[in-house]
C-alpha positions, 0 to 999 in steps of 0.5 A: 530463496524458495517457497520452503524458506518463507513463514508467517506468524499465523496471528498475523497472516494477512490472508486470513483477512480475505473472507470478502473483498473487504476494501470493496464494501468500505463506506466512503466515510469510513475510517479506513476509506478515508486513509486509503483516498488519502494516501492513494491521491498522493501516490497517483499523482508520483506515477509517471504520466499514462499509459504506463506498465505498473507492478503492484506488489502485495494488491490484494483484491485490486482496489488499487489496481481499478483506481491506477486502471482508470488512470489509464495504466497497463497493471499488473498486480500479484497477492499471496492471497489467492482468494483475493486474487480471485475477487479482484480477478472478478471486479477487475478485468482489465488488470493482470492480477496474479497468485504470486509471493512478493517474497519471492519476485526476485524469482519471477523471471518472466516479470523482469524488466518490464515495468515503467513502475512498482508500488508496495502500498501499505504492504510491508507492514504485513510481511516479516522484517525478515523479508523485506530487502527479498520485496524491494529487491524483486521490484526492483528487478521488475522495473526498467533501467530508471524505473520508479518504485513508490512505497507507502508505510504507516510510521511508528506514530500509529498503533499497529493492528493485530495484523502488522508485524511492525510500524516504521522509522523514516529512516528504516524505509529510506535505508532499504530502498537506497540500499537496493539501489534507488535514488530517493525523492524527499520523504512525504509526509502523509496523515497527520496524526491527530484525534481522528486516528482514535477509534473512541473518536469514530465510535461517537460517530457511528456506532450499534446505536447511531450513525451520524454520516453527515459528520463523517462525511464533514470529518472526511473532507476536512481530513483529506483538505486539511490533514492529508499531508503532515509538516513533518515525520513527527506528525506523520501516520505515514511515509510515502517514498518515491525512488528511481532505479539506477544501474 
């Protein structure tokens, strides 16, 4: 495959969404921040142990990187969106952070085999379907011999943004990661679906006229104590999957 054959649906080019390095100016109890601590708490912790190489496929302005960074991990990120490569060059320097398709990984020869881990963080959601087995299969050519690669999806029981191209089955995400060849861990479950998903909710907490940030300050510790992993797919706003490359 090569950079003729890609397209994007210009409704839903992610890269549009870049004016400013939007995850670094998140309130910590904003609704999107409280998502992102959520699922990102549990996919540090499936890390193998640092120092470690990490690929984060699709890392945008870095956010992700700073947090696996800190963790004490060698990353090395890659976005296609060059102006959020740019910010996160700036507010991540101890990261390796490239202008680069995952799409087109596969063909990043000089990225082969090096890397104990990948992660594709809520990524998928934003490339076509079409596309989807060419980025796990250039992760999985990124790793080393039982490598491990992490994906992170939102599950079919959230309403997709105008950005998404689709929202995801358990077993659609399973189905492509083991047809590349991983061998998976159980499926976690992430975010359980409740009424804090509705926007109507987090309007009465912060909207034109008031903000009410001690109760958005409680909503996120409940959340993330009570909330963060769901008892099952049915309940899930999210699937985390943790597989293990083999020959």
């Amino acid at each position: 495959m090569s950079a003729s054959d890609l397209w994007d649906d210009e409704l839903r080019d992610y890269r549009q969404r870049y004016q400013l390095p939007e995850q670094w100016l998140w309130d910590e109890a904003s609704w999107p921040r409280v998502q992102y601590d959520g699922y990102m708490k549990v996919i540090l912790d499936l890390l193998p142990t640092p120092p470690a190489e990490i690929l984060d496929v699709g890392c945008g302005p870095g956010f992700g990187a700073k947090h696996m960074a800190a963790r004490g991990y060698a990353v090395t990120g890659l976005d296609f969106n060059e102006r959020g490569i740019a910010f996160g060059n700036v507010l991540v320097p101890e990261a390796t952070l490239l202008h680069a398709d995952a799409r087109l990984l596969r063909e990043e020869e000089k990225l082969h085999g090096r890397f104990d881990a990948a992660t594709i963080i809520e990524v998928l959601e934003h490339i076509p379907p079409a596309f989807h087995d060419q980025v796990v299969e250039g992760a999985r050519a990124a790793l080393r011999h039982g490598g491990t690669l992490i994906v992170s999806v939102p599950s079919n029981r959230l309403v997709p943004s105008r950005w998404d191209y689709k929202h995801f089955e358990l077993s659609e995400v399973t189905e492509l990661m083991t047809r590349h060849g991983f061998t998976l861990d159980p499926p976690i479950f992430q975010c359980r679906v409740t009424l804090l998903q509705s926007p109507r909710f987090w309007r009465l907490l912060d909207n034109r006229y008031y903000d009410l940030k001690i109760l958005r300050r409680l909503v996120r510790a409940v959340f993330l104590r009570y909330h963060n992993i769901a008892t099952g797919q049915e309940n899930a706003g999210r699937f985390i999957l943790r597989g293990f490359k083999h020959a």
